[in-house]
C-alpha positions in Angstrom: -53.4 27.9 -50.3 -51.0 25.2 -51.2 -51.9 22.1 -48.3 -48.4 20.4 -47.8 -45.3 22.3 -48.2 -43.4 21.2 -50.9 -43.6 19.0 -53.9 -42.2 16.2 -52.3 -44.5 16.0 -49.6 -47.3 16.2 -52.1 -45.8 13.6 -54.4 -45.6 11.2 -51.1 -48.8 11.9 -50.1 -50.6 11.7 -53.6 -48.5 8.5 -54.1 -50.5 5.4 -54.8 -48.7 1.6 -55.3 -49.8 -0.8 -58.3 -48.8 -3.7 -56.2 -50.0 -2.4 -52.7 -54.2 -1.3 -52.1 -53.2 -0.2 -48.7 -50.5 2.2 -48.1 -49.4 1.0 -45.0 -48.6 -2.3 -46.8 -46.4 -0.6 -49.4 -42.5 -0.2 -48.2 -42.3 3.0 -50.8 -45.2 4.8 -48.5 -43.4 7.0 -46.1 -45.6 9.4 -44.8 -49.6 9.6 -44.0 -51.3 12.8 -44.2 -54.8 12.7 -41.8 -56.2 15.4 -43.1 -58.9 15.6 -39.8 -56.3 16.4 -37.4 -54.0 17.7 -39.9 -51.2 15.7 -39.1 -48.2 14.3 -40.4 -46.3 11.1 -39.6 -44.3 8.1 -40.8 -45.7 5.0 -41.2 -44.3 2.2 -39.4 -43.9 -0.8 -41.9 -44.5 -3.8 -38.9 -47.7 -4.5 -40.5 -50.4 -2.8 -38.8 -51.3 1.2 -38.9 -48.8 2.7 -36.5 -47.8 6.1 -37.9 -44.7 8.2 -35.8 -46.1 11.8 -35.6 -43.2 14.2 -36.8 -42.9 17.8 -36.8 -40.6 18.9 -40.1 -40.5 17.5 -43.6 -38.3 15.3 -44.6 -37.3 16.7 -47.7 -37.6 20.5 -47.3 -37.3 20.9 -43.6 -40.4 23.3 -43.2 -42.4 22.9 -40.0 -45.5 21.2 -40.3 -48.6 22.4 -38.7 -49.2 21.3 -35.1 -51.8 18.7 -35.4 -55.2 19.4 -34.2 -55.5 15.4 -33.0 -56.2 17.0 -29.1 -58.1 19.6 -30.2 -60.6 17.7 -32.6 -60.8 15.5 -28.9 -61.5 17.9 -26.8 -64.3 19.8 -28.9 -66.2 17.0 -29.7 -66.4 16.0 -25.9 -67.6 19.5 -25.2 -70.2 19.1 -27.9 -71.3 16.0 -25.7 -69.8 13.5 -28.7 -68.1 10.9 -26.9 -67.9 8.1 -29.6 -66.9 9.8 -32.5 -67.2 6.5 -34.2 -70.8 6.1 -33.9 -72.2 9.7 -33.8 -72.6 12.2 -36.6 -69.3 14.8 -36.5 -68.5 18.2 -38.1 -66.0 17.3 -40.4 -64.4 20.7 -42.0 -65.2 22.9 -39.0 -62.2 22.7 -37.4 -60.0 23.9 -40.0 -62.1 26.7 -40.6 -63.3 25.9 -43.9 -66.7 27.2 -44.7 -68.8 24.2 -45.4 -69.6 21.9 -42.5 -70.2 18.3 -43.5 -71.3 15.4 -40.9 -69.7 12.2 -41.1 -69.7 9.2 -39.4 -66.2 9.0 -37.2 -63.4 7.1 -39.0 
């Protein structure tokens, strides 16, 4: 299974900058991927992390999954995890991968 829909979403989201450790500091950077909700957005260049949530590549026009950002919320407050930054979390359960890792939220 392919994970983003065309090349030229994979190029962008493969793409790292000599010049630039951070990607939100590059001005080439135009989309983040976050692979835990799997989700989709462009980065807003005003200096901080801002990304605008968007529904359809750019270049190929496919639909892009729905992101799982509520979802990923709502389950972990029904498992009783109410900082996600501080408790352990299942990582790759939500996407219905087999292996379950914990992780620290981030």
């Amino acid at each position: 299974m392919e994970l983003h829909c065309c090349e030229w979403m994979r190029d962008e989201i493969a793409r790292r900058c000599a010049d630039h450790g951070d990607r939100f500091e590059c001005p080439d950077a135009l989309v983040e991927y976050t692979d835990r909700f799997d989700e989709y957005g462009l980065i807003i260049h005003d200096g901080g992390t801002s990304v605008r949530a968007i529904e359809f590549c750019p270049w190929c026009g496919s639909t892009l999954p729905e992101s799982k950002r509520d979802r990923w919320f709502k389950e972990l407050e029904a498992l009783g995890i109410n900082d996600p930054g501080e408790q352990q979390i299942r990582v790759n359960a939500m996407k219905g991968e087999g292996d379950v890792r914990y992780s620290r939220g981030s």
